[in-house]
C-alpha positions as CSV (number, residue, x, y, z in Angstrom):
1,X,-55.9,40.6,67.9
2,X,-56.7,40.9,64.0
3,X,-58.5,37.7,62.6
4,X,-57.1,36.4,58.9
5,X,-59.5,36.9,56.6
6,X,-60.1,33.9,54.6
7,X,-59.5,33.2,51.1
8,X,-63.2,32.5,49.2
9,X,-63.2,30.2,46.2
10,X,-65.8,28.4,44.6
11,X,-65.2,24.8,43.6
12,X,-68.1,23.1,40.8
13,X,-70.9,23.3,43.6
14,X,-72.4,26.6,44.6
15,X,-70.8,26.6,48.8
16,X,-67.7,28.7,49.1
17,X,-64.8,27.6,50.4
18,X,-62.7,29.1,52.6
19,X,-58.8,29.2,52.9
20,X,-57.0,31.1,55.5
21,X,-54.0,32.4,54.0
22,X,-52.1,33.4,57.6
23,X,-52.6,35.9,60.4
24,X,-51.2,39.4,60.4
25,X,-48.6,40.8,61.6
26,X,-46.4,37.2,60.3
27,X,-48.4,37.6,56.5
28,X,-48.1,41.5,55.1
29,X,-50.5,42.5,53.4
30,X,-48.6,42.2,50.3
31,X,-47.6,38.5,50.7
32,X,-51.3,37.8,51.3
33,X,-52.4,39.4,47.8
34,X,-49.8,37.5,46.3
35,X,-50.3,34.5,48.1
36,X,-54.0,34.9,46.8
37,X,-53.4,35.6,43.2
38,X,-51.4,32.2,43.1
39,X,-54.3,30.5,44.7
40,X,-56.3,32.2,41.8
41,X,-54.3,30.8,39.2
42,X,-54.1,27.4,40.8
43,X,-57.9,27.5,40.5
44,X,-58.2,28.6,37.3
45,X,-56.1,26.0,36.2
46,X,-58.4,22.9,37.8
47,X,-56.4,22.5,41.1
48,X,-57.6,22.1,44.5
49,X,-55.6,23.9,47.1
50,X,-57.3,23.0,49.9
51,X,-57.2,19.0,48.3
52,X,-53.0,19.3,48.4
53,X,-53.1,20.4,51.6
54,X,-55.3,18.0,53.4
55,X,-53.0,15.7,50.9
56,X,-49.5,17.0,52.7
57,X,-51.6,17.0,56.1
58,X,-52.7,13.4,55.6
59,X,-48.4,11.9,55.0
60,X,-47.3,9.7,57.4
61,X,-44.3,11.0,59.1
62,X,-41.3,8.4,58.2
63,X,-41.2,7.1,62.2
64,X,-44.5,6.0,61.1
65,X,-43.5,3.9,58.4
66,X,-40.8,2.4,59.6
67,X,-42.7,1.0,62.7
68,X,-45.5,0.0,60.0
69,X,-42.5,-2.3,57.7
70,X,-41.0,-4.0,61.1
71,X,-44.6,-5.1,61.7
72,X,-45.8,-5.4,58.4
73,X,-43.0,-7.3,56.5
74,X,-40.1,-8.2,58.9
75,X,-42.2,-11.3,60.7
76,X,-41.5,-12.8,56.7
77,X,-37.5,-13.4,57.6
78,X,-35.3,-14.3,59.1
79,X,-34.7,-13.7,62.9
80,X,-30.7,-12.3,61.7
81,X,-32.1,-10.8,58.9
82,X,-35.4,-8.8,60.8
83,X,-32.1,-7.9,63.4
84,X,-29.7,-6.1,60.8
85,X,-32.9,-4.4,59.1
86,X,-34.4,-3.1,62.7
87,X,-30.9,-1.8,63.8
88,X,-30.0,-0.1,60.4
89,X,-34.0,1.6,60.6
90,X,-33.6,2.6,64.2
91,X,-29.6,3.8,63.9
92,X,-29.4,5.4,60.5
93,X,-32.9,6.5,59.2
94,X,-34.9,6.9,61.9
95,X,-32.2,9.9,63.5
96,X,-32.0,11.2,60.3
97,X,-35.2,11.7,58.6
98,X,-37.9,10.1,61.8
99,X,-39.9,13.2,62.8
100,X,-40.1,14.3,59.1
101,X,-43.3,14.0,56.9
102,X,-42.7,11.4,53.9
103,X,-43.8,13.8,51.4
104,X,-40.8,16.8,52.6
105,X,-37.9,14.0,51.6
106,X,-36.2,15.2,48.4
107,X,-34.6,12.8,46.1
108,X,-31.3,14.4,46.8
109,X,-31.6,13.9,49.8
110,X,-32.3,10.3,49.6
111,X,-29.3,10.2,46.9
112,X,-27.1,11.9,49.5
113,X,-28.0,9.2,52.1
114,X,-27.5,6.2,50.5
115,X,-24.2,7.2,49.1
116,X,-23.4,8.1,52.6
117,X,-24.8,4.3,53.2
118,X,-22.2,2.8,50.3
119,X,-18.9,4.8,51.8
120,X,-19.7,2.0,54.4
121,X,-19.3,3.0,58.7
122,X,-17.7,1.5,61.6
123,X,-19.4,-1.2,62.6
124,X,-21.0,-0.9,66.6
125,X,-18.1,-3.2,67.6
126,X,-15.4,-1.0,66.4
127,X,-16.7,2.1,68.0
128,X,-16.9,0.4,71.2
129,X,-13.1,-0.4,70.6
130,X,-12.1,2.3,69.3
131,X,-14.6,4.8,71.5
132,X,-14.8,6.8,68.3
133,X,-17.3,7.0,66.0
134,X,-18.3,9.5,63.6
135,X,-22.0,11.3,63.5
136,X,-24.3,9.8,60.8
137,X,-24.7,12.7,58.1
């Protein structure tokens, strides 16, 4: 098995560091040179690629932050109030985006959501009735 051979860049101290760009056969050869000439020119203009990436690693996941709000803010209201917010959480978002990292969420796709929130649904009790409901998104 072939090892990836890591990309070397030098940040304003003298220790290299080391970026592994991907393993072969799933990076060419090509893809890696270009892959590394971007890195090059994300250097060169004062980035820190391996900083962004330990930033994307770092996101909470939204699961995450809707369990943190329910404990955070929703002891502050209401007990009717804490109800609707936990079921709309649980039932709309959560299914949606839940095992996604913050950071990936697109404002389109946030845009797309809450106009799919304002077109209103059928309520729980009216899909029990009706045994009928349609998917969310």
């Amino acid at each position: 098995m072939t090892q990836p051979s890591p990309f070397r860049y030098f940040k304003t101290s003298p220790e290299i560091i080391r970026l592994t760009i991907g393993r072969w056969p799933e990076w060419s050869v090509t893809a890696a040179r270009e892959r590394a000439k971007e890195l090059r020119r994300a250097i060169e203009e004062g980035q820190d690629p391996l900083a962004a990436r330990d930033e994307w690693r770092g996101a909470p996941r939204v699961t995450d932050m809707i369990d943190r709000y329910i404990a955070e803010n929703l002891p502050k209201l209401a007990k009717t109030s804490a109800g609707d917010q936990v079921s709309m959480l649980k039932k709309m978002v959560e299914p949606v985006w839940g095992n996604r990292l913050v950071t990936e969420i697109t404002k389109s796709e946030v845009a797309k959501f809450l106009d799919f929130v304002a077109e209103g649904r059928p309520r729980p009790w009216h899909c029990q009735r009706n045994s009928g409901c349609p998917d969310v998104l």
